[in-house]
C-alpha positions in Angstrom: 10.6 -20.8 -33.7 8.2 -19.6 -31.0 9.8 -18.6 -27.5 9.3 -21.0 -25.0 7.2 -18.9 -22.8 4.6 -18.5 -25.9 3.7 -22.2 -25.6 3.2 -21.8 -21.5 -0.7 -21.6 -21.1 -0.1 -19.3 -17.8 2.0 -17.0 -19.7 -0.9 -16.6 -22.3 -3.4 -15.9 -20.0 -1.4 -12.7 -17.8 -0.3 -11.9 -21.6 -4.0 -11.9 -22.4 -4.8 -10.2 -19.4 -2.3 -8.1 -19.9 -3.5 -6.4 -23.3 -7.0 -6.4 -22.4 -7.7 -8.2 -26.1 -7.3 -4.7 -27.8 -6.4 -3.9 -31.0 -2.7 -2.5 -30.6 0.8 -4.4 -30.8 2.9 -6.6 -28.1 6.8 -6.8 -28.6 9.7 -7.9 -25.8 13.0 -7.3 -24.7 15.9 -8.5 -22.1 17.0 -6.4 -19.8 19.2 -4.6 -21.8 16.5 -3.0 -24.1 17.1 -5.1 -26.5 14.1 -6.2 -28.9 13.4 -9.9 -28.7 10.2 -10.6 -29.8 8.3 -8.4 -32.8 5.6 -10.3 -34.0 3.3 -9.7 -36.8 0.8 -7.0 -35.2 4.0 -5.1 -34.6 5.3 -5.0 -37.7 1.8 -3.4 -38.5 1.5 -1.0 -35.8 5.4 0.3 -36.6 5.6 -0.2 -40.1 8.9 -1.8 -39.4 10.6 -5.0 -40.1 11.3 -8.1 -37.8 14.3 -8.0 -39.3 15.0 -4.5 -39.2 14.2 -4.4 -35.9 15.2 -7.7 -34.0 17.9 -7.0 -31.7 18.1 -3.2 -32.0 17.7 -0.9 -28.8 14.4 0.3 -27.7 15.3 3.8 -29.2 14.6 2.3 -32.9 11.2 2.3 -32.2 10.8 4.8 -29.5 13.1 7.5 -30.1 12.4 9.4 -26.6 14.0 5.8 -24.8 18.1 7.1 -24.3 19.6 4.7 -22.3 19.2 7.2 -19.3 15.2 6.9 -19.1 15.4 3.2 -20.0 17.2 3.0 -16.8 14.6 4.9 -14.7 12.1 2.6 -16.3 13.5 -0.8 -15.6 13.9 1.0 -11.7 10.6 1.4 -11.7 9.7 -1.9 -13.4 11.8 -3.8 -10.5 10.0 -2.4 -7.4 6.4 -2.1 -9.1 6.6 -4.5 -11.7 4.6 -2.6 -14.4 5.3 1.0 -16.5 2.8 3.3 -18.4 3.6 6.6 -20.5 2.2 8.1 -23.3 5.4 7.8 -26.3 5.9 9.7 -29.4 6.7 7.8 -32.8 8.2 9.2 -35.6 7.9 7.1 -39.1 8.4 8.4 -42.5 5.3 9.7 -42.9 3.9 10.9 -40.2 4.3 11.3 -36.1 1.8 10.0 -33.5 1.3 9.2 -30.0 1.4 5.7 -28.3 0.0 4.7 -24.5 2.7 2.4 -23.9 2.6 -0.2 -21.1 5.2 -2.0 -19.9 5.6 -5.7 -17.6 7.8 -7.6 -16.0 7.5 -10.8 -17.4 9.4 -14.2 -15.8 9.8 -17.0 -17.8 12.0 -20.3 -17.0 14.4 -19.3 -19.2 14.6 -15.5 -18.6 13.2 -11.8 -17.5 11.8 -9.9 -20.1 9.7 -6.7 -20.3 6.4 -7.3 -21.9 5.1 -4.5 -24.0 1.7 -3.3 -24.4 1.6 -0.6 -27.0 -2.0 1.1 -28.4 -2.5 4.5 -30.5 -3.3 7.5 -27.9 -6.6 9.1 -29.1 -6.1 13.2 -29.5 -8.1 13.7 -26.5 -5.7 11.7 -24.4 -3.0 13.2 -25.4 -4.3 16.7 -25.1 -4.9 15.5 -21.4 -1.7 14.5 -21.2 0.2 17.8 -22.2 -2.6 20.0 -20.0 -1.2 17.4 -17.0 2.0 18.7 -17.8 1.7 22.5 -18.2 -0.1 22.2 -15.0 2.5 20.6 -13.2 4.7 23.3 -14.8 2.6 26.2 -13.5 2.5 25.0 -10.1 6.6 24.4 -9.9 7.0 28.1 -11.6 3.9 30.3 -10.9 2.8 28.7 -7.3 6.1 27.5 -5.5 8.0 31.0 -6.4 4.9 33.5 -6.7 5.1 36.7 -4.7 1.6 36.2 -4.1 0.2 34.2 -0.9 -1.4 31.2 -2.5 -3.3 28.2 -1.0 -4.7 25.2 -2.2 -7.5 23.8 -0.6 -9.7 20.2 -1.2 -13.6 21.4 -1.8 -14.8 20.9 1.9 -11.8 23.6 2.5 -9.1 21.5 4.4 -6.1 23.1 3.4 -3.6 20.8 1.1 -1.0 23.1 0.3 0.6 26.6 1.1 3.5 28.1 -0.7 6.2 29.4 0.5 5.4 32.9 0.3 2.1 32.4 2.9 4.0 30.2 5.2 6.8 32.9 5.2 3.9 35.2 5.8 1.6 33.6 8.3 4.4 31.9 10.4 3.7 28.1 9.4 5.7 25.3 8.0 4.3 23.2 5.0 3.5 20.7 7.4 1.8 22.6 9.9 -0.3 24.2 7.8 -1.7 21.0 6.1 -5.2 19.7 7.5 -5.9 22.9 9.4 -9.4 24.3 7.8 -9.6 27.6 5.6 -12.3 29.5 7.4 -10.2 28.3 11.0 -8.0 31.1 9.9 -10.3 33.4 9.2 -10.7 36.0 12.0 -13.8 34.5 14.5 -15.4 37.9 14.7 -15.5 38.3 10.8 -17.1 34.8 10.7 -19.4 34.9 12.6 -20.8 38.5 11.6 -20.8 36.8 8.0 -22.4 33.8 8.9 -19.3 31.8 7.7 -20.1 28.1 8.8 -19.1 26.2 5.9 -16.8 26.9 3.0 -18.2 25.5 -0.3 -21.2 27.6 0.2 -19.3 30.7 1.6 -17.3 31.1 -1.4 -20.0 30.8 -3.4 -22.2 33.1 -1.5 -20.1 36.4 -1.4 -17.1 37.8 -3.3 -15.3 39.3 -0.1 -13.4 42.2 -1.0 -11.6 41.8 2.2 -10.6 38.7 5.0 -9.1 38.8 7.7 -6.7 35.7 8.6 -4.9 35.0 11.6 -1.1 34.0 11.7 -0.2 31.4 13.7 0.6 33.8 16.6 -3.1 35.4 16.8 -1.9 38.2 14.1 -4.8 39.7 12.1 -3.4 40.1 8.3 -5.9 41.6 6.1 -6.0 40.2 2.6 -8.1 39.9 -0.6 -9.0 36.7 -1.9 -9.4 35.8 -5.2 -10.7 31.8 -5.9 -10.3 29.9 -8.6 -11.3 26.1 -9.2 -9.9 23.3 -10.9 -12.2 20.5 -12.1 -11.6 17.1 -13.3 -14.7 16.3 -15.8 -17.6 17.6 -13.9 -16.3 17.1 -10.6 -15.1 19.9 -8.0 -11.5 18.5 -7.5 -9.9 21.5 -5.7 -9.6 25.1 -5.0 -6.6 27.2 -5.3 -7.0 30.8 -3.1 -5.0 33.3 -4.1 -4.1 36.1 -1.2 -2.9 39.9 -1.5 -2.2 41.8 1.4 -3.8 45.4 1.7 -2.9 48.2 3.5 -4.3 50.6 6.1 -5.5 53.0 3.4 -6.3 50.3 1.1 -8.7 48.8 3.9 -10.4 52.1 4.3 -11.0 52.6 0.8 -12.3 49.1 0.3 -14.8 50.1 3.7 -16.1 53.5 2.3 -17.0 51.9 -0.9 -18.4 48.7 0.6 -20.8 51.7 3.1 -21.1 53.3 -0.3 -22.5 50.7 -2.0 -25.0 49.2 0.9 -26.3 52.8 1.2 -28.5 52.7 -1.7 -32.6 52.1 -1.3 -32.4 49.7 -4.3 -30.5 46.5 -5.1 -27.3 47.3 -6.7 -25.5 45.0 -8.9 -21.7 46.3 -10.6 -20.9 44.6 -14.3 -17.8 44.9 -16.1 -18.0 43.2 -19.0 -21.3 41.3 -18.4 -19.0 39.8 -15.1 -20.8 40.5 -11.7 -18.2 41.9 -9.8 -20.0 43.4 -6.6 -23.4 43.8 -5.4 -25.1 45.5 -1.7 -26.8 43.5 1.3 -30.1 44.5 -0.9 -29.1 41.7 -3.4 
């Protein structure tokens, strides 16, 4: 016998909404996690049983579901009405991935959670894990590095600083969001470098040296190194790494840079078929 909420014409349509009329496998449960509803296409999809899996926690088909994260998804599910993950599944044979989408659904009789579930393709997935080592380099390399490290959006508003530059430069996390890069750049240094706007100043000149203001007027030399992170073709942010020099380490970084603008000719440095320095003559 159908459930009632099957033979409801609304229920249908948010259903059919729901899925988008794709090619992957709907089952429900209460509450509780408990399977209710395993239909055909399920069966299919899992290459399980109705009756194998009617009335079985959630953790028969999706092993990663302890009663611990089912709980943080039904949280969720309460205040926002709808889940999505990507979810592994073991069978006999093999082990996949499946984007897994979740709904509240209300019928008269009861709540349920509606699911949505379609094979991940291998680039997804791949995007997925790359999602997560980055999140994993930016709690363990970026939040505890030694080095000064800022991340900025790509007109060069400032989005985050770690704790090791705001230590250093005398700002809190707060503070130090909004405020433009080349605003801390030392006025005199800017304008002798014609530093007006920073997408094309970092792309016009690998500066060996910069000299930023703290948030008291203090001139800290540093050198920059910028790297940027891209989502498809688009510029989505820069993250600027800092290192503080020395006295002796800013004279030697002079008397090459005087070195180096002394020739008659153009003079471009390689190492390993990488530009790494070039004179005014450029």
């Amino acid at each position: 016998m159908q459930p009632n909420f099957l033979n409801n014409t609304k229920e249908l349509n948010e259903i059919k909404s729901f899925t988008n009329a794709s090619s992957g496998a709907i089952l429900k449960t209460n509450l509780n996690g408990i399977i209710t509803y395993f239909p055909s296409n399920a069966e299919i999809f899992f290459n399980k049983s109705e009756t194998e899996i009617l009335g079985r926690f959630l953790d028969e088909i999706f092993p990663e579901i302890n009663k611990n994260f089912f709980e943080k998804i039904r949280s969720q599910l309460v205040s926002t009405k709808s889940w999505e993950d990507e979810l592994k599944i073991i069978d006999k044979n093999s082990e996949y991935f499946v984007q897994t989408k979740i709904k509240l659904s209300k019928s008269i009789n009861a709540i349920e959670l509606l699911f949505y579930c379609d094979r991940a393709s291998l680039q997804d997935h791949k995007f997925k894990i790359a999602k997560e080592e980055e999140k994993t380099f930016f709690k363990e390399t970026v939040i505890k590095s030694n080095e000064i490290i800022l991340q900025t959006n790509p007109y060069g508003t400032i989005l985050f600083a770690n704790e090791k530059f705001c230590t250093q430069f005398g700002y809190d996390l707060d503070e130090i969001r909004g405020i433009h890069f080349l605003d801390l750049i030392e006025h005199g240094f800017r304008l002798e470098n014609d530093l007006t706007d920073f997408a094309s100043s970092v792309h016009k000149k690998s500066f060996d040296l910069l000299p930023l203001l703290t948030k008291t007027g203090k001139v800290i030399d540093v050198m920059p190194a910028i790297n940027i992170s891209l989502v498809g073709k688009e510029l989505k942010y820069f993250t600027i790494y800092l290192s503080e020099i020395n006295n002796s380490e800013k004279l030697k970084l002079e008397i090459y840079e005087d070195l180096l603008n002394g020739f008659a000719n153009a003079v471009v440095i390689l190492k390993y078929n990488y530009i790494i320095s070039y004179n005014k003559k450029i």
